[in-house]
Each structure stands twice: as C-alpha cells, then as structure tokens.
N, C-alpha and C positions, 0 to 999 in steps of 0.2 A: 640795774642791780639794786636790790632791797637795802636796808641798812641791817650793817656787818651785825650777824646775832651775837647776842652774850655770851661767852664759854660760859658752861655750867663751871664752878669752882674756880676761876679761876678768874686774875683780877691782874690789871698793869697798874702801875704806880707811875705817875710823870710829875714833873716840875718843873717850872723854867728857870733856867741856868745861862752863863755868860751874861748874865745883865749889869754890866759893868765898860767901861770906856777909860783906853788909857789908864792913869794911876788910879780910876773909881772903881770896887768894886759894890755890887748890890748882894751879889748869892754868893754862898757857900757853896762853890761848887764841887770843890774837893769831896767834902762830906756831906752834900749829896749824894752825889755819883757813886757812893757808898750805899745807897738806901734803895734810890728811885730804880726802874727797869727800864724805864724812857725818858728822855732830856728832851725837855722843848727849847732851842740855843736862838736867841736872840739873832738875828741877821743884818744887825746894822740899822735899823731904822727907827726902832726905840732905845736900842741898846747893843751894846755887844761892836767889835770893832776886828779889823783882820785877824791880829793876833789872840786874841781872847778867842774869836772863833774854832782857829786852829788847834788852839792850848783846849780848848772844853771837849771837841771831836776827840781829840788823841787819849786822854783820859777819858772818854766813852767806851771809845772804841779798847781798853785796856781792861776794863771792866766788863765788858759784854755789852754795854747798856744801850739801847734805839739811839736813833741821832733824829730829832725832826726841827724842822726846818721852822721857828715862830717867827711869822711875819705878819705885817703889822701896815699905819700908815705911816707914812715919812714924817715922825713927827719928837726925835731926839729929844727936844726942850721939855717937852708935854710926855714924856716916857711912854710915847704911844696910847695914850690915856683920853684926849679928846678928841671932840666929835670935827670929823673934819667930813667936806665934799670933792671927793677924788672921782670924776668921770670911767663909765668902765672900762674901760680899754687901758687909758692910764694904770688907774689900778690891777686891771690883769696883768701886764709889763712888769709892773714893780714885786707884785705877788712872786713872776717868774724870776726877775731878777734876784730877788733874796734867795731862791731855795738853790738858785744855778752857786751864788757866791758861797751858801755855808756846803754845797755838794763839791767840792773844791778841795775843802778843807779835809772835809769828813773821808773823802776820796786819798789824798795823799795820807789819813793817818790807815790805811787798809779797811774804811769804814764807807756805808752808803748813808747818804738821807732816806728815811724809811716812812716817812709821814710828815705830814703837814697840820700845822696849826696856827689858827689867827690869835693875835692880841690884842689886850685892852679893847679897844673901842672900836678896830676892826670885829672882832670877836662877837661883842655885842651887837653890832648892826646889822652883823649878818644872820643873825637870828632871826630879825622880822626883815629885812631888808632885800628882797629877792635881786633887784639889781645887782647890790652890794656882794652877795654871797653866789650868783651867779659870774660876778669877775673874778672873784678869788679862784671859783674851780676850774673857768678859763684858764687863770695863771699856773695853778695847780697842774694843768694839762700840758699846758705848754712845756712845761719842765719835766712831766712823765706822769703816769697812771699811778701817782704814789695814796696813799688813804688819805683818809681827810677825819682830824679828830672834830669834836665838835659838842654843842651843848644836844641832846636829845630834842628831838621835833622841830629845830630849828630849819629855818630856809638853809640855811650852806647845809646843815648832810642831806638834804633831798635833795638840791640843787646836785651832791656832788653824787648820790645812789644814780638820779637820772643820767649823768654822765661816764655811769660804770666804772667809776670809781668806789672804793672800801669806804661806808662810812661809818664811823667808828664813836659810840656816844660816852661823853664821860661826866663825871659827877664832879664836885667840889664837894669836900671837907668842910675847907673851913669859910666856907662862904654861904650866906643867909638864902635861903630859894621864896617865892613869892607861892600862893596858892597855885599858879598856874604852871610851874615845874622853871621858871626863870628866875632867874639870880636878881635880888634885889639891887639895886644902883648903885655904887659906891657912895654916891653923893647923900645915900637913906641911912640915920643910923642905924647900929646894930648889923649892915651888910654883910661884915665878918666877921668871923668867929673868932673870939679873942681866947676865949678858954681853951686850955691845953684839953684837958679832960672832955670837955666836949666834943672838939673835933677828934678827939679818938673815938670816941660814942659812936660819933655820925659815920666815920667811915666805916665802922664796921655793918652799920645796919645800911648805907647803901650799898656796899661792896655783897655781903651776903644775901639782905633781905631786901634789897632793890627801892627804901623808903628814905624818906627822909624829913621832920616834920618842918613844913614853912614858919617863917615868920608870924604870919596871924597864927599856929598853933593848928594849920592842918596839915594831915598825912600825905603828901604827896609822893606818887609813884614816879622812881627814878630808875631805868634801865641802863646799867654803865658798864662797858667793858674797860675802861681805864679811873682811875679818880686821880686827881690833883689836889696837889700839897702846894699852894704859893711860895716860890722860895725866898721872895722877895719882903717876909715876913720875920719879924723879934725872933730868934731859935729856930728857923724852918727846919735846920738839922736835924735839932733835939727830936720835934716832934715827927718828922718824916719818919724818923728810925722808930718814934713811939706806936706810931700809926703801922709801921709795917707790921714790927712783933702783934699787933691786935690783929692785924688780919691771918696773920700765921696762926696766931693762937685761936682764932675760929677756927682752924677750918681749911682755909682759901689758900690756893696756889700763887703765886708769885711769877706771873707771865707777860709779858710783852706781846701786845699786840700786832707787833709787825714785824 
C-alpha cells in the first residue's frame, strides 16, 4: 500500500494529550479536545497513567475526536525525549503493549484507537532508522491494521505502506524543518516556533499550499494530511483554536483522518 494521499481540502488537526502523571498535568486537555479532530494520548511510557488515559479517551470520545495511540520508549524521567537502544522485537512488544493498554480505555468509553503515533525520540529515529521503524509497524501489527501517522518520507510510513498499512504524513506548525523536509533537533536553536503569529502563518501555507520555509530560508515541499499543534507548549490552547480558525478561514475542511 502507497502512502495514504492527501484529501484535496481538507486537513486533521492533532496534538498530544494526557501527558501528565498522577497529580502532574503537562496539556490542556480539556481545551484541547475543544480544538483538535485527533488526540495523540500518551500511553504510559513518557507520560500519561491508567486513569488520565481513561479520563482523556472518554472526553474524546464525547467530543467526536480520533483516539491514537502515542508510543514511545520506556523512558518516563526523559519524557520520552532521549535516544535510547531498544532491540527490535523488544521494542515491537512495547509498541504493542501501549496501543493494547490505551485500546482498553478508549474501548470501555464506546471509543476505538484509530491510529498510531511515535514520540519524541521514538519519532525521530524512526525517520532514518529502518530497524527502528520497522519494529514499531511490527508492534503496530500486532495490535491491528491500525494507520501509522508519521513525518513525510520517513523509513516508519514506508516501512508501514510496505506492510499495508494507512500511512498517513503530517506536518508541524510550530516546529523549525531543515532544507531536507526534517525537523530541526531540539537540541538546535530556533527548532521551534515560539511566535504565535507565525505558526499561524505556517499552518496555513502547509495545510493549504503544501510548503513550508526551512530554517536556512528554503522553500520546502511538505505534503500533510494531518498537522500538529505541540500541546505540551506556553498556550497550546490559545493557539490551537488560533490556528484552527486560520484554517477555516482559508478555505480548508476540518477532517480526521481516521
């Protein structure tokens, strides 16, 4: 299977949600889940815990909104954020494990997991990482023919098109892209986009016109059927909601891809 085309007009909005543990919260999920059309819910291994899982599913599922499944490596202290070596079979297990624990949840609120997405540094390595992002769609498998989101031309959506699985490309807002259509590092300044105004900018010209200028100041071509609002960012609310109305006001439908 090819990777999933772009509806003409029409555009998801996701964010990741439940990223909070016990008495911590990180997102605004409440008022999110107001905004987004799809929730990427933490699965316990950077963030997110039984009951927050349950709590984020049932107000999804109340709202209309995707339920998927963001997994990650086992790495809670590190908010799934550094580079770890997980062999692959390990890490298909763990892949499957997370989407079985939040498909539980999602399930007793009258809701399914409807897709799949990596984090932080998962996320990242499976970009160049063929091993890497061949376990994940193992894992992915294991648990069901669910899509697989993903950055555009990365090893995991080919890895996961080759396994006939959805794969489904999406862009960031508010995050800096490199000449080569890859997300600058966190560790680089400038990686993200701190201006409100701007990432309203951006989403509209990748959501519409499929561009988005790099870091050095080139035009790179970005094909996205979903884009991402970090929600784990100063106001992700504010601007989530500023960024939908931009896209409505081009133009653009407000659809969930799954």
């Amino acid at each position: 299977m090819a990777q999933a085309a772009v509806a003409r007009g029409a555009i998801d909005l996701n964010a990741d949600l439940g990223e909070g543990f016990g008495r911590w919260r990180l997102t605004d999920d409440e008022a999110l889940l107001s905004v987004v059309t799809s929730a990427n819910v933490a699965c316990g291994f950077h963030a997110g815990d039984p009951a927050t899982m349950r709590r984020v599913c049932g107000r999804a599922a109340e709202r209309g909104v995707r339920i998927g499944a963001q997994v990650s490596y086992r790495d809670l202290a590190g908010f799934g954020r550094r580079a770890m070596d997980v062999p692959a079979d390990e890490l298909a297990a763990e892949v499957a494990y997370q989407i079985g624990a939040l498909e539980v949840f999602a399930r007793a609120e009258g809701a399914v997991v409807a897709y799949v997405k990596p984090h932080g540094a998962l996320y990242n390595r499976a970009v160049h990482d063929e091993e890497q992002a061949e376990a994940v769609v193992a894992g992915v498998r294991l648990a069901g023919a669910l899509p697989v989101l993903g950055l555009p031309g990365s090893r995991l959506l080919a890895a996961a098109g080759r396994a006939g699985l959805a794969a489904v490309p999406e862009a960031f807002a508010d995050r800096a892209y490199t000449g080569a259509g890859t997300l600058v590092s966190r560790r680089e300044p400038g990686a993200v986009v701190e201006d409100a105004d701007a990432v309203v900018a951006r989403s509209v010209g990748l959501a519409r016109d499929g561009r988005v200028t790099a870091l050095g100041g080139e035009v790179v071509e970005v094909a996205a059927r979903s884009l991402c609002v970090h929600g784990d960012t100063p106001g992700a609310a504010r601007l989530a909601a500023r960024v939908r109305a931009a896209l409505e006001g081009a133009g653009l439908r407000m659809e969930a891809f799954a």
